[in-house]
C-alpha positions in Angstrom: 0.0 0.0 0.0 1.4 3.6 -1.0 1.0 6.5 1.7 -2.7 7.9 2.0 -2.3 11.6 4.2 -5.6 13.0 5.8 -4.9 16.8 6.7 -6.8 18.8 9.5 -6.5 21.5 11.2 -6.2 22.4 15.2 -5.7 25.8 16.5 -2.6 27.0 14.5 -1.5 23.5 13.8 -1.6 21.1 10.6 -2.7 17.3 11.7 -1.3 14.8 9.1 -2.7 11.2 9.4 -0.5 9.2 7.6 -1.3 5.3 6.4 0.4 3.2 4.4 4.1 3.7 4.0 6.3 6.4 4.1 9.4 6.3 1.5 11.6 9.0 -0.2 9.5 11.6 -1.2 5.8 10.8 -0.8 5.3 13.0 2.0 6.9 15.6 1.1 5.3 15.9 -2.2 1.8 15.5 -0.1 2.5 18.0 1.9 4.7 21.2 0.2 1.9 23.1 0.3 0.9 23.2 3.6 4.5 23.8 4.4 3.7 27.6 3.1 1.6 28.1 6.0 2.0 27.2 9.8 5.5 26.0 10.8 3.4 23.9 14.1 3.2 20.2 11.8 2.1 17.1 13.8 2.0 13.7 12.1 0.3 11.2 12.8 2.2 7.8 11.8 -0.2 5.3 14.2 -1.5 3.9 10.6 2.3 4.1 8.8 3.1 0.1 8.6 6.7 1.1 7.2 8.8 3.7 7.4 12.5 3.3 5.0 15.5 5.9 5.4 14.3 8.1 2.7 10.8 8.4 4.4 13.2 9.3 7.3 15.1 11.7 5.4 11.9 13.4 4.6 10.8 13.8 8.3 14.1 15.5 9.2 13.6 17.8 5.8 9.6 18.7 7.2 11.3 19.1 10.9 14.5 21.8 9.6 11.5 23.8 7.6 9.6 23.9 10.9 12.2 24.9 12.5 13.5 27.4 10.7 10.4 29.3 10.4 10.2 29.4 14.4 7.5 26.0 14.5 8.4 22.3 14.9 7.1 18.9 14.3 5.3 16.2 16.3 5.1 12.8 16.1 2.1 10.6 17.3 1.8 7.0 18.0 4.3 5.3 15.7 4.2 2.0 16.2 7.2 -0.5 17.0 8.6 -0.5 13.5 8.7 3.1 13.0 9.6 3.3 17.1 12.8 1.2 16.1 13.8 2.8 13.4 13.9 6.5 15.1 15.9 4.7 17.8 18.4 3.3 15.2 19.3 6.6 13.5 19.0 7.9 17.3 16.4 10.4 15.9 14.1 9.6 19.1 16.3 11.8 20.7 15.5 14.7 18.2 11.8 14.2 17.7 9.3 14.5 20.5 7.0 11.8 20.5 3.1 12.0 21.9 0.3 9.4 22.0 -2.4 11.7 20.7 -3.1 14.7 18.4 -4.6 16.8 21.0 -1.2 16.1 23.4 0.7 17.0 20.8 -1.4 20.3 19.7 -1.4 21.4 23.4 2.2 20.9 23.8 2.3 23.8 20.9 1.0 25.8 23.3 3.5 25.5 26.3 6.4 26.2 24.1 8.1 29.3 25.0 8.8 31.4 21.6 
């Protein structure tokens, strides 16, 4: 299966629901545009059954555009595949992880500018 995004919105923050699997490219493509507005990005990966080091490479490219633009990304429920991965490339240490939207949406909120 190839990646399916859902987008919504919360307060000042874009909620992607990601399914399938993330590889080089496919998110990013997805998601370009929304790049343009907030820099406050949570994604959702409890649905993403496999995640390779270009789907990787894209999350670090999403989180530096956050970033520089003053926002950041979050990451809800991966599951153990995705889990294991971020703790392989020692990116769990980078990426703050959350076990729901809202968490992760409120979280935006107690971050001192």
């Amino acid at each position: 299966m190839g990646l399916r995004v859902q987008t919504q919105v919360s307060g000042n923050a874009f909620i992607l629901h990601c399914e399938g699997r993330i590889v080089f490219g496919d998110l990013r493509e997805r998601v370009g545009s929304l790049l343009s507005g907030t820099p406050k990005i949570v994604v959702n990966l409890g649905a993403v059954e496999h995640i390779d080091s270009g789907g990787i490479g894209t999350l670090v490219g999403i989180f530096v555009s956050a970033r520089n633009r003053g926002g950041d990304l979050k990451l809800v429920s991966p599951n153990q595949h995705v889990t294991d991965v971020l703790r392989r490339t020692n990116l769990h240490t980078i990426f703050t992880l959350y076990g729901s939207d809202g968490d992760a949406v409120t979280a935006f909120g107690k971050q001192v500018a």
